[in-house]
C-alpha positions as CSV (number, residue, x, y, z in Angstrom):
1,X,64.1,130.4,114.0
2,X,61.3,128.0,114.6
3,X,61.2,125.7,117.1
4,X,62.5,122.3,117.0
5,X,62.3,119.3,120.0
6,X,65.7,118.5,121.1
7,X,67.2,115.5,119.2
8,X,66.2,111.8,121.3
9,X,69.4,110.7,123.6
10,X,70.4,107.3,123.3
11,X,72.6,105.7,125.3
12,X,73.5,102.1,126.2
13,X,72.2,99.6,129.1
14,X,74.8,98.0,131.5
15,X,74.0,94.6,130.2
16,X,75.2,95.8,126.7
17,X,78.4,97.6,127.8
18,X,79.1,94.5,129.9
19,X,78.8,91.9,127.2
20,X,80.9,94.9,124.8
21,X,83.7,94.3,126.6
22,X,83.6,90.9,127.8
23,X,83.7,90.2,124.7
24,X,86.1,92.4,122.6
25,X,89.1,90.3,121.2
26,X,92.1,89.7,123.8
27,X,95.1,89.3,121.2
28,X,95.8,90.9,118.4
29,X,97.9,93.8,117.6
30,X,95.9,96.9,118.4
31,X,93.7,95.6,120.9
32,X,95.3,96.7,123.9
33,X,95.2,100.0,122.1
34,X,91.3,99.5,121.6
35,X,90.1,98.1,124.7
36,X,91.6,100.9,126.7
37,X,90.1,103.7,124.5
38,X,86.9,102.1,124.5
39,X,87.2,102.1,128.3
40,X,88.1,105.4,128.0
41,X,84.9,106.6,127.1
42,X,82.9,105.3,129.1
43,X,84.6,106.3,132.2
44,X,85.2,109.6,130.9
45,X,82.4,110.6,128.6
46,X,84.6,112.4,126.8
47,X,84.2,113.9,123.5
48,X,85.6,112.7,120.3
49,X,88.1,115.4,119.5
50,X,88.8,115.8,123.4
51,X,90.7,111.9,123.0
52,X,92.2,112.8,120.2
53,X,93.7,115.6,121.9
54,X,94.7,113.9,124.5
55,X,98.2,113.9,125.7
56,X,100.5,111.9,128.0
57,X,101.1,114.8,130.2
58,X,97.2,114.9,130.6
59,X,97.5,111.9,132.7
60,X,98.0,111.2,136.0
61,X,98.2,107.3,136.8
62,X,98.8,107.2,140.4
63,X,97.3,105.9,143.1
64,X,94.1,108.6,142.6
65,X,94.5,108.5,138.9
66,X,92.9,111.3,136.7
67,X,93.0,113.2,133.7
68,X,92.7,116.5,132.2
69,X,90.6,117.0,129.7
70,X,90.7,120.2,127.1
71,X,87.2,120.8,125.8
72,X,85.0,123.7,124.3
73,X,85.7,126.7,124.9
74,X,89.3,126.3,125.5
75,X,88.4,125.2,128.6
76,X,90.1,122.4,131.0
77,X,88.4,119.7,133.5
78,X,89.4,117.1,135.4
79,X,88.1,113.7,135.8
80,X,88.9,110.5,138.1
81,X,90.3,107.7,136.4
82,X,88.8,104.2,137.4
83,X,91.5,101.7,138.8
84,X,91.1,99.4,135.5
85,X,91.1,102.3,133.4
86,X,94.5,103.5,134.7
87,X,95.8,100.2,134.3
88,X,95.1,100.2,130.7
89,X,97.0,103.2,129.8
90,X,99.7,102.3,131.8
91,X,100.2,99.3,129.9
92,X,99.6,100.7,126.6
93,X,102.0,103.5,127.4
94,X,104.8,101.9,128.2
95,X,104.7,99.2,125.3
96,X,105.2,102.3,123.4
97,X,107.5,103.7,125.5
98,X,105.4,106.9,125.5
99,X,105.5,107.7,129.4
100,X,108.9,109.5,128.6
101,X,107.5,111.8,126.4
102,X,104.9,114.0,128.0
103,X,103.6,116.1,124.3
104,X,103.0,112.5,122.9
105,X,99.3,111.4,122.0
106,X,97.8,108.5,123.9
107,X,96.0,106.9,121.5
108,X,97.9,106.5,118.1
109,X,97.5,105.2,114.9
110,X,99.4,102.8,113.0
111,X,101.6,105.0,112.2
112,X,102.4,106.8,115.4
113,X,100.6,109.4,114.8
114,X,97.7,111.0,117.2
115,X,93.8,109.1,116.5
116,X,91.4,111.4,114.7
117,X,88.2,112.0,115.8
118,X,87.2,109.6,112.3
119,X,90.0,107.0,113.3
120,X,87.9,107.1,116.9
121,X,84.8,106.8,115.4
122,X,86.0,103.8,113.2
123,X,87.2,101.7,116.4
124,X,83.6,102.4,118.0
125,X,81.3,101.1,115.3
126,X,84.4,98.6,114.7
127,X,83.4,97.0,118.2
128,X,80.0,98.5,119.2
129,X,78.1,98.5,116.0
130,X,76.7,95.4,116.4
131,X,74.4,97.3,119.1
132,X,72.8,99.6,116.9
133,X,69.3,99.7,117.5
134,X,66.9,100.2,114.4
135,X,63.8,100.4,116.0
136,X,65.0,102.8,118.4
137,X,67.2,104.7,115.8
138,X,70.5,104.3,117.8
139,X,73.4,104.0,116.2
140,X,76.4,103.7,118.1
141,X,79.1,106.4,118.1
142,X,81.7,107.4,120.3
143,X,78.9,110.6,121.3
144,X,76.7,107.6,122.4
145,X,79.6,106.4,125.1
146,X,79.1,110.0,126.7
147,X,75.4,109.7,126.8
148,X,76.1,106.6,128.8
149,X,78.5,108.0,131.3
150,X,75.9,110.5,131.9
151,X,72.9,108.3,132.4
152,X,75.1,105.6,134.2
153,X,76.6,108.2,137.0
154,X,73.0,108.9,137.6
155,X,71.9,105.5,138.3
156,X,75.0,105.1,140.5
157,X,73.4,108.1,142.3
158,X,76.1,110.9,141.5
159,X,74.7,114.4,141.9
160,X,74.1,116.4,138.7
161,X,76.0,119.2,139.2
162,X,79.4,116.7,139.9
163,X,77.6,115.2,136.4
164,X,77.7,119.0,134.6
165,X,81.8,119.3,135.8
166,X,82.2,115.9,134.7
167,X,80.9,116.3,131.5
168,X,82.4,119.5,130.5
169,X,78.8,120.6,130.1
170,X,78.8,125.0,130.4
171,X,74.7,124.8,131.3
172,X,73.2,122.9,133.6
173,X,70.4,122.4,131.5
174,X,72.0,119.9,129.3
175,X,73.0,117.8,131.8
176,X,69.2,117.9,133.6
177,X,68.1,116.1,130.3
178,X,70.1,112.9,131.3
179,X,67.9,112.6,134.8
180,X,64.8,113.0,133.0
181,X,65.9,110.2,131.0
182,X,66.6,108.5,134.2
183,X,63.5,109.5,135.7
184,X,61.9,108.0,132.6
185,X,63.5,104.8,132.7
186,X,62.4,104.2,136.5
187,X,59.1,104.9,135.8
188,X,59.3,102.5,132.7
189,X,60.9,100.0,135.3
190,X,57.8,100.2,137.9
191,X,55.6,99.9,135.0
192,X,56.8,96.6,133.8
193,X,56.0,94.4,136.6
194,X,52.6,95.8,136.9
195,X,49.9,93.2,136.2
196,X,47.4,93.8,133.6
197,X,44.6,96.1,134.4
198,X,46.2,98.0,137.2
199,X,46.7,101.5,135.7
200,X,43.3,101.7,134.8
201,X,42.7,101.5,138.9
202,X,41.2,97.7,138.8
203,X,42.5,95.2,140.6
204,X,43.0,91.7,139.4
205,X,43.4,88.2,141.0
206,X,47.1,88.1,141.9
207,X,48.2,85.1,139.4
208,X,49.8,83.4,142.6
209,X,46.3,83.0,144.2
210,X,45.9,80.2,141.7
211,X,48.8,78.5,142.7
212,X,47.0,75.6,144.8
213,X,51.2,74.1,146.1
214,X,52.4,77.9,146.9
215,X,49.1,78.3,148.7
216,X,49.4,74.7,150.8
217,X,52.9,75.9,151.2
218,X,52.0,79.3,152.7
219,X,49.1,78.0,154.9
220,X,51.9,75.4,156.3
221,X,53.9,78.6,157.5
């Protein structure tokens, strides 16, 4: 088989997912239902199918709330459950008096039944697709909320290999491409404030020396 470079892996800033949900609707009948799945994801990085699969008795919504996640390879992994998160499914499980129930899907359809991994990726773009990104070919998907987990628990400084169980991910590999990405965007990040010139090893008149007030002001120090 030839070779082929690995597809690009987008993800989402925190200023977007910030503004996503400070600004997703607050009434309105499924919104509860929307806001905590949407929260979902991005705490969890789970996959599609693993949501839809997911079950009351998956949860745990104590104090040190988690959940257990079924994902390839018929295999199982746990994952902390931020405080807000758990709130969420509290709430949204008991207006539908699923707690009792323990085989009953958390995130249901209008008609009761369990989300599909389609009926996910409706509520995503539903929400999110306002932050698709032409120019960068992003298009937001629910995939796109793992790809953020992953690059965000980076940035917070979480170590890859708690990233790899996290993710579900069976080579470490895979999860090594998210701190290149990270690595990327830092060196991106040191580039930007860099004034004009200086990569070439020159080195320009600092734009403050120009500054006659900020230089009186400095001299009066």
């Amino acid at each position: 088989m030839k070779r082929a470079a690995p597809a690009e892996t987008h993800f989402l800033e925190r200023d977007e997912v910030e503004a996503l949900f400070r600004h997703l609707p607050r009434t309105g009948r499924l919104v509860q239902r929307d806001r905590a799945l949407l929260l979902f994801l991005y705490n969890t990085g789970a996959r599609a199918q693993e949501v839809a699969d997911l079950r009351v008795e998956h949860l745990e919504l104590n104090e040190a709330a988690l959940v257990r996640l079924h994902g390839k390879g018929d295999k199982w992994r746990t994952c902390p459950l931020w405080r807000q998160t758990a709130a969420l499914l509290v709430e949204l499980l008991d207006s539908s008096n699923a707690r009792a129930v323990p085989d009953a899907p958390v995130f249901r359809s209008t008609t009761g039944e369990a989300l599909t991994r389609f009926g996910i990726y409706k509520i995503v773009r539903r929400y999110a697709g306002h932050l698709d990104n032409a120019r960068a070919r992003r298009r937001v998907s629910p995939h796109i909320f793992r790809h953020t987990a992953a690059v965000h628990l980076l940035e917070a400084g979480v170590e890859v290999n708690v990233i790899r169980g996290w993710l579900g991910h069976a080579d470490l590999t895979t999860t090594n491409r998210y701190a290149e990405i990270n690595t990327k965007a830092k060196i991106e990040a040191l580039r930007n404030p860099e004034p004009p010139g200086a990569s070439d090893g020159s080195c320009p008149r600092p734009a403050w020396r120009s500054d006659e007030a900020l230089l009186d002001w400095l001299s009066s120090l």
